[in-house]
C-alpha positions in Angstrom: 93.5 -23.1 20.1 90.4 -21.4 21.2 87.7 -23.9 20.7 84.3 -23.3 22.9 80.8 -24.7 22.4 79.0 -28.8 22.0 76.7 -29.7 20.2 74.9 -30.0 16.9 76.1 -27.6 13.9 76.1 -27.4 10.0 78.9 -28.1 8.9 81.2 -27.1 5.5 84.3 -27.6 4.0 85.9 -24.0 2.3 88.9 -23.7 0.7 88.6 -22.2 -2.8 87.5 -22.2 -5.8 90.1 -24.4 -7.8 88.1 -26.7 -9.9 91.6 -29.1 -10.0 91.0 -29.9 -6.1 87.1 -30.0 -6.1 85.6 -31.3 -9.0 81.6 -31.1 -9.1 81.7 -29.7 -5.7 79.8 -26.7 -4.4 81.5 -23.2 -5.3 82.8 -21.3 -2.3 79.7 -18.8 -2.8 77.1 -21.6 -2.4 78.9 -22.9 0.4 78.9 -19.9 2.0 75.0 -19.5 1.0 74.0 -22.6 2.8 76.2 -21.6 5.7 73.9 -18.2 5.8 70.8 -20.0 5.6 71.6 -22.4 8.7 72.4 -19.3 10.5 69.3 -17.3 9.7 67.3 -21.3 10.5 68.8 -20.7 14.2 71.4 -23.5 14.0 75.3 -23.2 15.0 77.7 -23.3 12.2 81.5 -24.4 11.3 83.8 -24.4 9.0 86.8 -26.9 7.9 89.2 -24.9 6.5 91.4 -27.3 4.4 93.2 -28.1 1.8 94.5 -24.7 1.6 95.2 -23.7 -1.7 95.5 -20.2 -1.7 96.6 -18.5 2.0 94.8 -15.6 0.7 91.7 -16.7 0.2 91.4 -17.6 3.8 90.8 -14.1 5.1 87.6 -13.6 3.2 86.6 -16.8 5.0 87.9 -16.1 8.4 86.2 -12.2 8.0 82.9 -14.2 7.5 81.0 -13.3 10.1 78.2 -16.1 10.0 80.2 -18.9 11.0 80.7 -20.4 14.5 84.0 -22.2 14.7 86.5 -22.5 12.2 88.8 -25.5 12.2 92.0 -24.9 10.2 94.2 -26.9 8.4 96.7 -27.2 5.7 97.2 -28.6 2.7 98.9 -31.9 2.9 100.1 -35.1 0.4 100.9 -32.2 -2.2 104.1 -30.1 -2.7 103.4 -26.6 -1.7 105.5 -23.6 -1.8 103.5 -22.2 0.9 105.4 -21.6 4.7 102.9 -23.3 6.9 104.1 -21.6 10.2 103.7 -18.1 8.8 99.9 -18.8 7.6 98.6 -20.7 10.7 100.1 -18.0 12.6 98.8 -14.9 10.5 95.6 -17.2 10.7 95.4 -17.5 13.9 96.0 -13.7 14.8 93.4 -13.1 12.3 90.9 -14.9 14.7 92.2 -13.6 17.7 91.9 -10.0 16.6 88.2 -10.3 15.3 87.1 -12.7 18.0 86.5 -15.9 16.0 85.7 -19.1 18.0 88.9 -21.5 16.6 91.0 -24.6 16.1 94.0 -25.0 14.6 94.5 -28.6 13.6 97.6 -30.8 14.6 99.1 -30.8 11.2 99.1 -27.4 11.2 100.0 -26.6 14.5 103.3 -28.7 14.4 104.3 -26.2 11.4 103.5 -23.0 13.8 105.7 -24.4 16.1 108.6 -25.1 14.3 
């Protein structure tokens, strides 16, 4: 866990773009959009990163480079055939090695520990 910084900040939710999970919400890309806009306004952003869906997907979010903080989660209340430990700990390395500001969330964290 690597979490640094208070205060007021625009806030999403990104996980993908399964229509199933999100119905009528946003698309990734507009999420991301209005994440670009509140950077270029001068105010802080983060991410919640949850349900995960696809593991893969994740990168392209972590790489993004306009975000503040990104909490991380997993998918939960749903069978999944995806190993929790090995994602929260490729997902954390991931933010280690570019320098993201991070949290991994309980759920998750219990599965990285295991």
């Amino acid at each position: 866990m690597r979490y640094t910084g208070y205060g007021d900040y625009w806030t999403n939710g990104l996980t993908s773009d399964n229509i199933a999970h999100e119905p009528n919400a946003a698309s990734p890309i507009e999420r991301i959009f209005s994440l670009n806009s509140a950077q270029t306004a001068g105010i802080k952003t983060w991410v919640s990163v949850e349900p995960v869906i696809d593991p893969k997907e994740i990168r392209f979010i972590i790489e993004h480079d306009n975000i503040d903080l990104f909490r991380i989660g997993k998918l939960n209340g749903e069978k999944s055939d995806i190993d929790w430990g090995e994602f929260g700990r490729e997902a954390e390395r991931l933010c280690m090695e570019l320098g993201r500001n991070y949290y991994i969330k309980d759920d998750l964290r219990k599965e990285m520990e295991k």
